[in-house]
C-alpha positions as CSV (number, residue, x, y, z in Angstrom):
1,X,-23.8,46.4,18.7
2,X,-26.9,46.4,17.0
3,X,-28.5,43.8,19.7
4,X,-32.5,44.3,20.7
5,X,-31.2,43.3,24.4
6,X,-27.7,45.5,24.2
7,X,-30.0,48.7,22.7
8,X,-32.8,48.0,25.7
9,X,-30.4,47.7,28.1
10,X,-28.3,50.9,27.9
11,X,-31.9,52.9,27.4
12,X,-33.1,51.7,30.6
13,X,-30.1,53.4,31.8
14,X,-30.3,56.6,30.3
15,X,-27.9,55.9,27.5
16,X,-28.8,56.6,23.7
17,X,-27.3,54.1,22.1
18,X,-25.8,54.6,18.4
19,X,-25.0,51.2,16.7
20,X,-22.4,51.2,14.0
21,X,-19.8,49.8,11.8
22,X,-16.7,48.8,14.5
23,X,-14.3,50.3,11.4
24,X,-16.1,53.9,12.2
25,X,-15.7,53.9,15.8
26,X,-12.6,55.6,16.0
27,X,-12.8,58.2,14.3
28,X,-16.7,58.3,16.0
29,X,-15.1,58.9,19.6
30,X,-12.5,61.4,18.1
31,X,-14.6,63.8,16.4
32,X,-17.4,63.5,19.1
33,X,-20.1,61.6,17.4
34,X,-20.4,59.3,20.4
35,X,-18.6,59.7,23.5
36,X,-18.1,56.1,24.4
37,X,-18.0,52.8,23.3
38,X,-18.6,49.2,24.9
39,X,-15.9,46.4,24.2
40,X,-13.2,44.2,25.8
41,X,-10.3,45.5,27.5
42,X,-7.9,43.7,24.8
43,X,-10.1,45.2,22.4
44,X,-9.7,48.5,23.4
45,X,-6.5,48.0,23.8
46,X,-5.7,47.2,20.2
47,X,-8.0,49.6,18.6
48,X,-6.3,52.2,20.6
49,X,-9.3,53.9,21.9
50,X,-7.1,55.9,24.8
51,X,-5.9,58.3,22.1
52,X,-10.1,59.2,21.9
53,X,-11.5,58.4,24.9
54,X,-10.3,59.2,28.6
55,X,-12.6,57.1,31.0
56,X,-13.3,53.7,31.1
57,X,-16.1,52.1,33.1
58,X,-15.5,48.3,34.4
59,X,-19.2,47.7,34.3
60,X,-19.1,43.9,34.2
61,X,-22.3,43.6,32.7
62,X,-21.0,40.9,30.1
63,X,-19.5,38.0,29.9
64,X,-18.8,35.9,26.7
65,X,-17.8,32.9,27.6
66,X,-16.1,30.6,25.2
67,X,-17.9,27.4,24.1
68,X,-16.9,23.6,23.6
69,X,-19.2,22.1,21.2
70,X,-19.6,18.9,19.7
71,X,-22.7,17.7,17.4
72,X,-24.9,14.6,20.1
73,X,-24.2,12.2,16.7
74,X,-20.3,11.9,17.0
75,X,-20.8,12.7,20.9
76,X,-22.9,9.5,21.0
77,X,-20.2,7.5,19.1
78,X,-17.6,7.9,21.5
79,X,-16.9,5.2,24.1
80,X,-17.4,6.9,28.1
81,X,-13.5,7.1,28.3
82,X,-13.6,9.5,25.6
83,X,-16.3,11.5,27.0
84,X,-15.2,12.1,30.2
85,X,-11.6,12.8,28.9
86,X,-13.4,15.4,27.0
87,X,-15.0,16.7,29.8
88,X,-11.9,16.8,31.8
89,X,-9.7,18.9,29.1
90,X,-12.8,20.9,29.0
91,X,-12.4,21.8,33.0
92,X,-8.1,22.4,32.3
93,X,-9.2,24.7,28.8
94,X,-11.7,26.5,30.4
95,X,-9.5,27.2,34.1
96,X,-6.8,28.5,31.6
97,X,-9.0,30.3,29.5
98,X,-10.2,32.3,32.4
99,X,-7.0,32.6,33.7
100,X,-5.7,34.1,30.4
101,X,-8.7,36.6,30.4
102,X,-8.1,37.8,33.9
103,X,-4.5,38.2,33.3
104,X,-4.7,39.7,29.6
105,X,-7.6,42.4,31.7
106,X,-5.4,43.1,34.5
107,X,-2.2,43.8,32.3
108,X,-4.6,45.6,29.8
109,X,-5.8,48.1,32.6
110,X,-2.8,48.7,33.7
111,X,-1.5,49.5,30.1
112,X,-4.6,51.8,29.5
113,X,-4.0,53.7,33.1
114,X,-0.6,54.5,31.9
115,X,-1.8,55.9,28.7
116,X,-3.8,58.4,31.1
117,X,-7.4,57.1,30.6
118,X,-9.3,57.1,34.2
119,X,-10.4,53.5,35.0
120,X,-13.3,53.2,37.3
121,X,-13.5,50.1,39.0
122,X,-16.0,50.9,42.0
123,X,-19.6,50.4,39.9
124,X,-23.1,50.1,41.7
125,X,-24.0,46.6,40.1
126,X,-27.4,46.3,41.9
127,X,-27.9,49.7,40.6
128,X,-27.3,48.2,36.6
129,X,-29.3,45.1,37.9
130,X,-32.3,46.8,38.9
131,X,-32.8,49.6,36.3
132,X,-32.4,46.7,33.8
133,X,-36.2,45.1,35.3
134,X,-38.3,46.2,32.3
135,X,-35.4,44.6,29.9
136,X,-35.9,41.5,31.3
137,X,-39.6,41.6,31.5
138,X,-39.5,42.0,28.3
139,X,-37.0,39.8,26.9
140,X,-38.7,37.1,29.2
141,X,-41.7,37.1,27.3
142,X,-39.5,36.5,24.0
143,X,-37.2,33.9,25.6
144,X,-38.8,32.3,28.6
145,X,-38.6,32.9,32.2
146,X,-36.7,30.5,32.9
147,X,-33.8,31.5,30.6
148,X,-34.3,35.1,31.7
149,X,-33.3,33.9,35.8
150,X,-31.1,30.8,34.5
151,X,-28.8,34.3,33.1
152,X,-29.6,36.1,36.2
153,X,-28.5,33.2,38.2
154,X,-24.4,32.4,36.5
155,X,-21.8,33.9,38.4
C-alpha cells in the first residue's frame, strides 16, 4: 500500500517495499517482480496467491478494525434508551464480527496449508516492535505522542 507509515515500517525492517496497483499483484509474485505481498488471509485466499507464492508469515502487525459511526447531531437527538441500545448492539456486532474474522482466518489457513503454502505462525513480535522505534518517532512528531502510545497501547 502506498502508506508513509506501511513504506517506513517494512524499511526499518529490511524490506524494500514496492507499492502497486492490487490488479498487478499476481502476476507481480508470479513472474518475480516482488516476492511477497501483505494482505488478509480471506484476501489471499480469494486472489489465489498460493498458486505464486509459497510462505506466508502471520506477522500480526495490523489490525483493521471495523467502525460504528454516527454524526454527534442525530447522536444527540436520540433519547438515552436509544443510545445505550446502540451501544449494546454495538458490543453483540462487534463480538460477532471478531468471531467471524477468527473463524474465516483459521479456516483460511487451513485452506492455504492444504494448497502447500508454508504458514509460519511462531513470529518474534518484540522483535517487529522494537525495530519499528524510529517509525514511531517519527510518525509521533506528525501525529502526536499520545496517539503514537494510545496505538501501542490496544490489544
Amino acid at each position: 500500500m502506498q502508506n508513509p507509515v506501511h513504506i517506513q515500517a517494512f524499511q526499518s525492517i529490511g524490506v524494500q517495499p514496492t507499492p502497486m496497483a492490487f490488479s498487478e499483484l499476481f502476476t507481480s509474485l508470479q513472474q518475480g517482480v516482488v516476492d511477497g505481498q501483505e494482505n488478509p488471509i480471506p484476501v489471499i485466499l480469494s486472489s489465489k496467491f498460493s498458486q505464486v507464492q509459497k510462505h506466508l508469515s502471520l506477522t500480526g502487525h495490523v489490525y483493521s478494525p471495523s467502525l460504528l459511526l454516527m454524526s454527534p447531531k442525530l447522536w444527540n437527538t436520540l433519547s438515552e434508551a436509544d443510545k445505550n441500545n446502540f451501544k449494546e448492539a454495538a458490543k453483540v456486532g462487534s463480538a460477532a464480527q471478531r468471531k467471524k474474522v477468527n473463524d474465516d482466518e483459521s479456516a483460511g489457513i487451513a485452506q492455504l496449508r492444504s494448497e502447500g503454502m508454508e504458514v509460519v505462525t511462531s513470529v518474534d513480535g518484540q522483535a517487529f516492535r522494537t525495530a519499528m522505534t524510529p517509525v514511531w518517532s517519527e510518525f509521533a512528531k506528525k501525529y502526536g505522542a499520545e496517539n503514537i502510545k494510545r496505538i501501542q497501547d490496544f490489544k
